[in-house]
PAVO-31120 format. One line per 8 residues: number of its first residue (from 1); their letters; for each residue x negated, y negated, z of C-alpha. Coordinates in nm, 2 decimals, decimal comma. Layout:
NUM> a> X/Y/Z; ...
% end
This chain:
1> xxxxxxxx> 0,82/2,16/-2,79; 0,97/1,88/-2,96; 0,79/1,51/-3,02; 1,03/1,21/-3,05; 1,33/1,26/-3,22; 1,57/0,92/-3,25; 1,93/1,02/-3,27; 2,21/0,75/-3,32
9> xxxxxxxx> 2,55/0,93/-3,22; 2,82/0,69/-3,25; 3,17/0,81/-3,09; 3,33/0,50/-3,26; 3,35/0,29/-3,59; 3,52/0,04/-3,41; 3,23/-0,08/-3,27; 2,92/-0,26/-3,47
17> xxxxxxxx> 2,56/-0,10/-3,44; 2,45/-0,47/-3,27; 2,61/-0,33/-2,96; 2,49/0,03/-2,95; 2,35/0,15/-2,56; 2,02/0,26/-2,67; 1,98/0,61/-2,47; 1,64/0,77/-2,35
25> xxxxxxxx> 1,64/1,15/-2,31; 1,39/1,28/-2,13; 1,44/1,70/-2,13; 1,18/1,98/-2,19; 1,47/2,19/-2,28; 1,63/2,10/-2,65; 1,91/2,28/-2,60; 2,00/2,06/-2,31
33> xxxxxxxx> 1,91/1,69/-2,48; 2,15/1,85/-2,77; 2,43/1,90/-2,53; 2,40/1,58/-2,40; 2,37/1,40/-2,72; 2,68/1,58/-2,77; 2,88/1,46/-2,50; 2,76/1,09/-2,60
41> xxxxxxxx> 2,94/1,17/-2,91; 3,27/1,22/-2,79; 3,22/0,90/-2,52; 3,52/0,68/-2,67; 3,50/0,32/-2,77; 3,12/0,34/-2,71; 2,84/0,35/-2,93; 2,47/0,50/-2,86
49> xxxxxxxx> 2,14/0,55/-2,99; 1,97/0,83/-2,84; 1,58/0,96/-2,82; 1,47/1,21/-2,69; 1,10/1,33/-2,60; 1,03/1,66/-2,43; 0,72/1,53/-2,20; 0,67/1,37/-1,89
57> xxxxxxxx> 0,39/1,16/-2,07; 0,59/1,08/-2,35; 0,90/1,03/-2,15; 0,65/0,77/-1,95; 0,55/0,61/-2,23; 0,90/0,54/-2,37; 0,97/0,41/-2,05; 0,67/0,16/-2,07
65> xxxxxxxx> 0,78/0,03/-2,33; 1,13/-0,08/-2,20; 1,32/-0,08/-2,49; 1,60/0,14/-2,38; 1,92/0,04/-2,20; 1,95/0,39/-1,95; 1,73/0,67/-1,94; 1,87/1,05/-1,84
73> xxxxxxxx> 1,60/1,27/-1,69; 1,62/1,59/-1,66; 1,44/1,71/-1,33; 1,23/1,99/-1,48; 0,98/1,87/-1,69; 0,74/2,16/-1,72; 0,45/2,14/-1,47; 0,59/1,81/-1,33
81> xxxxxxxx> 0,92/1,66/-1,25; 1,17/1,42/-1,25; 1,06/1,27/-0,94; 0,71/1,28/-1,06; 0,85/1,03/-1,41; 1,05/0,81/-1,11; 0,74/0,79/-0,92; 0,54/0,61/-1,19
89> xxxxxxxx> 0,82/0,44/-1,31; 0,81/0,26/-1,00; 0,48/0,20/-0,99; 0,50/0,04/-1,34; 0,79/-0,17/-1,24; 1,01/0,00/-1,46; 1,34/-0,20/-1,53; 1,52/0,08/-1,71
97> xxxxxxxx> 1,83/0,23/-1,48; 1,73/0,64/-1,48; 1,97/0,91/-1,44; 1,86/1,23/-1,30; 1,99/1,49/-1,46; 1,96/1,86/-1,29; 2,09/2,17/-1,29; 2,10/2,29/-0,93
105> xxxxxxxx> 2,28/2,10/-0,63; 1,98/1,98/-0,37; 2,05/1,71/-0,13; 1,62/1,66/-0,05; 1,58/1,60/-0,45; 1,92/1,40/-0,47; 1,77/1,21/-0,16; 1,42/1,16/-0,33
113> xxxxxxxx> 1,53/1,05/-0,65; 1,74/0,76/-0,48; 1,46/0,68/-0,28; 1,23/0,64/-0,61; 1,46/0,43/-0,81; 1,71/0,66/-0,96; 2,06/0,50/-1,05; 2,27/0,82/-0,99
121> xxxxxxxx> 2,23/1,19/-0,93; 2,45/1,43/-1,17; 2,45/1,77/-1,20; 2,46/1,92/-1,56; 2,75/2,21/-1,51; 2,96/1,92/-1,39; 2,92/1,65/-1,63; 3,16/1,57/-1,85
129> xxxxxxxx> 3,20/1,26/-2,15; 3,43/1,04/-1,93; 3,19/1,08/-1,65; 2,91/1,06/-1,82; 3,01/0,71/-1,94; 3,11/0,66/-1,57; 2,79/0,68/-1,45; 2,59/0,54/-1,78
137> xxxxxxxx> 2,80/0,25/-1,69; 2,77/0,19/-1,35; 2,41/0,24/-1,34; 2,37/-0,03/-1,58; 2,61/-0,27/-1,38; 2,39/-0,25/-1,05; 2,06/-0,29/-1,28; 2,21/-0,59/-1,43
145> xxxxxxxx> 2,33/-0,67/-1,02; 2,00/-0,63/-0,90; 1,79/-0,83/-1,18; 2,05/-1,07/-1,10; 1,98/-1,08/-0,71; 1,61/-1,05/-0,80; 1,63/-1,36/-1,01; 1,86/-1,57/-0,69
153> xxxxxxxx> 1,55/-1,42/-0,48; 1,33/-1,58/-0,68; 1,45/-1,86/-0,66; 1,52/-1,91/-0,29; 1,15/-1,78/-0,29; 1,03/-2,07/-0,50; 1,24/-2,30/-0,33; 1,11/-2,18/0,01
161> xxxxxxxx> 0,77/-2,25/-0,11; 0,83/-2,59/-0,21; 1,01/-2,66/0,09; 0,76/-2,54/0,32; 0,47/-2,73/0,08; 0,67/-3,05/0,13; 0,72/-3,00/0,50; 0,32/-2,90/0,54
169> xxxxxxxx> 0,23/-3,19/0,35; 0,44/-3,43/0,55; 0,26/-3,33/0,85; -0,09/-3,35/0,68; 0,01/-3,69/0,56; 0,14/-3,80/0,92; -0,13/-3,65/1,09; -0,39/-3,84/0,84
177> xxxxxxxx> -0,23/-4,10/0,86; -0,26/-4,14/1,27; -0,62/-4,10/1,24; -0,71/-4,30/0,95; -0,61/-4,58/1,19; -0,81/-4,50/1,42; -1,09/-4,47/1,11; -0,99/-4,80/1,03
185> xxxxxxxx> -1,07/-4,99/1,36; -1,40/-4,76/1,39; -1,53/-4,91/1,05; -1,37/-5,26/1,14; -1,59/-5,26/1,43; -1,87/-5,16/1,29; -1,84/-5,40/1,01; -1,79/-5,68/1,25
193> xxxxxxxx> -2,14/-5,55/1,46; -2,31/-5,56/1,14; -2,18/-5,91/1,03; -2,26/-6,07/1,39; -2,63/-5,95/1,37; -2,87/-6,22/1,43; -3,04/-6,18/1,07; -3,10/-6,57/1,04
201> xxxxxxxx> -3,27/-6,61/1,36; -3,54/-6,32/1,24; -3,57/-6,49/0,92; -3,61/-6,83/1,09; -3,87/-6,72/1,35; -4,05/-6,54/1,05; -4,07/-6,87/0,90; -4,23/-7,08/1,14
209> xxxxxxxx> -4,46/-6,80/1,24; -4,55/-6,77/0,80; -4,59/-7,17/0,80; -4,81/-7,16/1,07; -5,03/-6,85/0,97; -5,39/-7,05/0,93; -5,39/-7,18/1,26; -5,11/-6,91/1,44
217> xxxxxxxx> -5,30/-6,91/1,77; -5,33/-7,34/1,85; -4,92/-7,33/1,73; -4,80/-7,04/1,96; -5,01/-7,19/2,26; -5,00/-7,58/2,22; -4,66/-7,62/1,97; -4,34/-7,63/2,14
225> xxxxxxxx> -4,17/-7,44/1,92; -4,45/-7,17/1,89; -4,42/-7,15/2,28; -4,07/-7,03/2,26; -4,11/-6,75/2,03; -4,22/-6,50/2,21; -3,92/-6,56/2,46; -3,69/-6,56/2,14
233> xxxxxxxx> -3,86/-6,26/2,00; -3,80/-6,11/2,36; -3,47/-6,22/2,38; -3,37/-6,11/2,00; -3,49/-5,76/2,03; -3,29/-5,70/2,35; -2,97/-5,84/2,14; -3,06/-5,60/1,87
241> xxxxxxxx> -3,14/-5,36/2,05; -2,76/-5,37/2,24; -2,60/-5,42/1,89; -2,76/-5,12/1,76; -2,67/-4,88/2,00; -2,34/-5,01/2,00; -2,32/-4,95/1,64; -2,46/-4,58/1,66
249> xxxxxxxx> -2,19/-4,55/1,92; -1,91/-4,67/1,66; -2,04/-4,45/1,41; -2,03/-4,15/1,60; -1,68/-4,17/1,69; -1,63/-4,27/1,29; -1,82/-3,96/1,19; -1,55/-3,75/1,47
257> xxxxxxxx> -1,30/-3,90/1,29; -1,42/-3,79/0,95; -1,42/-3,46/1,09; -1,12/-3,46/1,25; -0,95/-3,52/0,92; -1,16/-3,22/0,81; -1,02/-3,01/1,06; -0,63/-3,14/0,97
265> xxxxxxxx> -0,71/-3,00/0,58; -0,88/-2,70/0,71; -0,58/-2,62/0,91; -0,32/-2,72/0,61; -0,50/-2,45/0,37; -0,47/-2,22/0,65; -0,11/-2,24/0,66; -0,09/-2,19/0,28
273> xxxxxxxx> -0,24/-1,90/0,32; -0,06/-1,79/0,60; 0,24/-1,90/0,41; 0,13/-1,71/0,05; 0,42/-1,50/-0,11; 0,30/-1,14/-0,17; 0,52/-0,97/-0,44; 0,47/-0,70/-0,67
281> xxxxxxxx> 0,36/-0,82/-0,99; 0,32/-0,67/-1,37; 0,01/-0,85/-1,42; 0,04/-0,81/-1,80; 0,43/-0,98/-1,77; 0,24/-1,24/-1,62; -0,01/-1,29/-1,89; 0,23/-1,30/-2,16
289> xxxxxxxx> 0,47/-1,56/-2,00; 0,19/-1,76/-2,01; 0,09/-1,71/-2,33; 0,46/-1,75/-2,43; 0,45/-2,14/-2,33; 0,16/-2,20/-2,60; 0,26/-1,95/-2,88; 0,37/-2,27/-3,12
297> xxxxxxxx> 0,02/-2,39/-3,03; -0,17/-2,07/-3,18; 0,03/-2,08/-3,50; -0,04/-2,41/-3,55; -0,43/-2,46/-3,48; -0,46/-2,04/-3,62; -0,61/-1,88/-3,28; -0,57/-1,55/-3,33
305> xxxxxxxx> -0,51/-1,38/-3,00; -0,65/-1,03/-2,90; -0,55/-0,85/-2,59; -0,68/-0,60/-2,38; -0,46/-0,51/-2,10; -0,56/-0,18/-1,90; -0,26/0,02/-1,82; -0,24/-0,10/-1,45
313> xxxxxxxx> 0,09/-0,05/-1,22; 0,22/-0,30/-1,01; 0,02/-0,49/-0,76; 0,13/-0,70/-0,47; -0,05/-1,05/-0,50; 0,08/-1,45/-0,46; 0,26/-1,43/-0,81; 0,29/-1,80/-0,82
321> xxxxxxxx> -0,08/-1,88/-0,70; -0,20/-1,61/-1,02; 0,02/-1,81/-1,24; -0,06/-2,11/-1,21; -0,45/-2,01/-1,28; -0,39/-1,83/-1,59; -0,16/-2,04/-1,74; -0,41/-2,35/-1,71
329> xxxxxxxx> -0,74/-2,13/-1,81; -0,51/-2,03/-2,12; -0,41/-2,43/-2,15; -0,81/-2,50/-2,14; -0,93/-2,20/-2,40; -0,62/-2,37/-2,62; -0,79/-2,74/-2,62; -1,14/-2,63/-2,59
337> xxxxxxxx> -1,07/-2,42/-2,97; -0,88/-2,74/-3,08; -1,13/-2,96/-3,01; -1,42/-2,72/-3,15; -1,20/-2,79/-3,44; -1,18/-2,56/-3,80; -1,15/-2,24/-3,70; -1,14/-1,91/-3,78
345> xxxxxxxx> -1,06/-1,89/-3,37; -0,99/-1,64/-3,15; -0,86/-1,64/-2,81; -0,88/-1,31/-2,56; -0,70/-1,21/-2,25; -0,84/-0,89/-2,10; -0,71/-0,71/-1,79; -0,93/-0,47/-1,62
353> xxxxxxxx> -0,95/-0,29/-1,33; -1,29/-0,39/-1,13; -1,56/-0,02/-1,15; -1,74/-0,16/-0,87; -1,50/-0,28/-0,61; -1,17/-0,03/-0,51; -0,79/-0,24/-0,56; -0,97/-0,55/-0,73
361> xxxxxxxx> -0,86/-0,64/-1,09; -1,03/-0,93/-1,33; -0,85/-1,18/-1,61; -1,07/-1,29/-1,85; -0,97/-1,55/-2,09; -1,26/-1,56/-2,35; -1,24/-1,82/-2,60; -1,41/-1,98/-2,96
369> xxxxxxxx> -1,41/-2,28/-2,80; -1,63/-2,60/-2,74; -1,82/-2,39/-2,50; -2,01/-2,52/-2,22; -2,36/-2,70/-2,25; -2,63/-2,53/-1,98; -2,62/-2,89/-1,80; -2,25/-2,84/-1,70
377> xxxxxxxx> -2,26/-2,46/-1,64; -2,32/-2,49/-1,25; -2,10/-2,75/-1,19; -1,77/-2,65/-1,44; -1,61/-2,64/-1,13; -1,71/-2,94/-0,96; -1,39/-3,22/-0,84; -1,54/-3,44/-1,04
385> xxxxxxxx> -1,58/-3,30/-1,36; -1,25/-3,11/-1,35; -1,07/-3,49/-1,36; -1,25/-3,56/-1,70; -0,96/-3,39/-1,82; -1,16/-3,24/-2,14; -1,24/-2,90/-2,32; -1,32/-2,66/-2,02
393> xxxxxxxx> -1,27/-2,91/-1,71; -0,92/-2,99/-1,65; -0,75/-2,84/-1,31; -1,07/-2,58/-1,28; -1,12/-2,73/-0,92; -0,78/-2,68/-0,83; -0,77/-2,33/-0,98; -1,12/-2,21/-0,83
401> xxxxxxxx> -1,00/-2,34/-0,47; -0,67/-2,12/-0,53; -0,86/-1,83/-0,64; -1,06/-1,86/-0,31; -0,77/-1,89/-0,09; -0,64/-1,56/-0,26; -0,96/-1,38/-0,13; -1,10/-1,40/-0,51
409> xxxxxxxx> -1,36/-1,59/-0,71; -1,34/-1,77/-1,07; -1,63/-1,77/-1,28; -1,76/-1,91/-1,59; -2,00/-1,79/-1,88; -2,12/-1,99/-2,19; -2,38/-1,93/-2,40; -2,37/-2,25/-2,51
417> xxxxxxxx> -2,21/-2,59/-2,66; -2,01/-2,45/-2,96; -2,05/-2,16/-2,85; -1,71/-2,04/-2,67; -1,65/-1,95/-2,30; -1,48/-1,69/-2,08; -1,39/-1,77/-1,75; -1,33/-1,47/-1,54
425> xxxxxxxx> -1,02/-1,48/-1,24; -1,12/-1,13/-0,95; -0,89/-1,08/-0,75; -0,84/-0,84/-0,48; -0,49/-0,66/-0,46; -0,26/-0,36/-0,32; -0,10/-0,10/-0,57; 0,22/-0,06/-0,53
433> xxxx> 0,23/0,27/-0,35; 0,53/0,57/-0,41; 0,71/0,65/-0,16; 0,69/0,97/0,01
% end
């Protein structure tokens, strides 16, 4: 059988190569693909640029790469079949319209290959140029439909989140609010108990009893003032006595309070992961917008970049949520190599597929960084270090916490200051799963 063969077959001078419809043919019969190069030929006013490849791996490849404007598949592809090319398409979120192409009428496969993705359904005795173009033409109108509708979704999506962020942190803030009051009278009150303790009176008691200290007995029997201390001492520790309890008291319902604001966060980060998006996700798409944002950044400080994506289909994960975190771990590894300062540098994203644990993936961005001194290691992820702001630190608190709430972890690994770092994002997450 036949490998790759590119084909351009322009119909028409009148229109420049720029706007050729770049046509994947996917047929395990060359006499077939030739016929239907053939009848893209005579297509008028319309130029394309045809490939074919014979295989359902190369045909899957080619599709993977997405560099094609409309795929025609032929359903027979040797020991597998069209549907079996539409299944992994899916699978890999596969944005190229596909055609099936077959030579028999068969409502079930007609059925299936709509069900899997397919654009259209022709049969090969009845296919002629004009309706070849037909349906070349339509099929790329509802892909262009549907990423248009996928983008509007996207963005109602986005602005659902927001609004429902906003409205869940409305009600934190009100409900805070209410109680930090109440927090506020507690720790009034206890201020004022501590304020109106009788500390003079001890010192002034300890005082008379220090000045009298050689002859202590003759002034706390005979003096007047020695008479009444013990009656003062009485007297004070019942006072104290009352004043501490009451202050335990206030304190307890303080320390209720504390936790009742607790409980109010505790129920927020509940809702926002009751509230998580789940959509599928490319996971390497995601990686590369975010390494888009800082390309002008590795040309200019010379990070070379390496990556290491494993050929993974579509998950179903909080694409927002797994955004965020590697976009800011790639915004770290950037300063932390710009601060370790002449390079050669290299920066790393790899994407694997976890050996240990079934449907969990890792990112690991590994950098030539500052790196991480032992001291700071254990607590890279600490509040309080994250707001330094430098090298490894910024947002990591943030990100870690998100990584949690997505049922995941975020890691770190250093072997040292100067030494580089790679912080490593698990996460569990469903495959996208055929339909049957």
């Amino acid at each position: 059988m036949m490998e790759t063969h590119p084909s351009p077959t322009h119909s028409s001078t009148s229109v420049v190569d720029d706007a050729a419809i770049k046509v994947l043919l996917i047929d395990d019969n060359e006499d077939d693909a030739m016929i239907a190069q053939a009848m893209l030929t005579r297509v008028h006013g319309i130029v394309f640029e045809s490939e074919w490849v014979s295989t359902f791996r190369q045909g899957l490849e080619k599709l993977k790469d997405d560099s094609h404007d409309i795929c025609l598949l032929d359903y027979s592809l040797g020991r597998e079949t069209g549907l079996d090319v539409l299944g992994e398409a899916l699978r890999f979120g596969c944005r190229v319209p596909i055609v099936m192409l077959t030579g028999t009428t068969d409502r079930e496969i007609d059925l299936q290959a709509i069900k899997l993705g397919a654009a259209d359904y022709v049969i090969k005795g009845e296919t002629n140029p004009d309706l070849l173009e037909r349906v070349i033409r339509h099929a790329r109108e509802r892909r262009k439909s549907l990423m248009e509708r996928e983008a509007l979704t996207q963005q109602l999506m986005e602005s659902s989140r927001r609004l429902g962020m906003a409205e869940v942190a409305s009600d934190v803030l009100h409900n805070v609010g209410n109680v930090l009051n109440s927090l506020n009278v507690s720790a009034g009150l206890i201020a004022q108990h501590v304020r109106d303790m009788p500390i003079q009176d001890v010192n002034r008691a300890s005082s008379l009893l220090e000045a009298h200290q050689d002859d202590l007995g003759n002034f706390l029997t005979h003096d007047s003032k020695g008479q009444r201390i013990p009656g003062f001492l009485m007297q004070l520790g019942i006072h104290l006595r009352d004043q501490h309890a009451q202050t335990c008291e206030d304190l307890d319902t303080l320390i209720g309070q504390i936790e009742h604001v607790k409980d109010i966060i505790a129920a927020q980060n509940d809702v926002a992961r009751a509230t998580s998006i789940q959509e599928p996700v490319i996971l390497k798409d995601l990686v590369e917008t975010a390494l888009a944002t800082h390309s002008s950044e590795f040309d200019k400080d010379q990070i070379a970049l390496t990556r290491d994506y494993a050929d993974l289909p579509q998950v179903i994960t909080d694409k927002q949520q797994v955004s965020q975190i590697v976009a800011n771990l790639i915004a770290n590894a950037t300063e932390a190599i710009r601060q370790q300062g002449q390079g050669p540098h290299r920066l790393t994203i790899r994407i694997q597929l976890d050996a240990e644990q079934d449907n969990h993936i890792s990112i690991r961005v590994i950098d030539t960084g500052i790196g991480i001194p032992p001291d700071n290691l254990h607590r890279i992820f600490a509040q309080s270090l994250s707001k330094e702001g430098s090298g490894q630190g910024a947002g990591l608190h943030n990100n870690a916490n998100a990584a949690k709430n997505l049922g995941g972890s975020l890691t770190a690994a250093s072997d040292g200051a100067g030494l580089g770092a790679t912080f490593t994002l698990e996460l569990p997450v469903t495959f996208v799963e055929i339909p049957t």
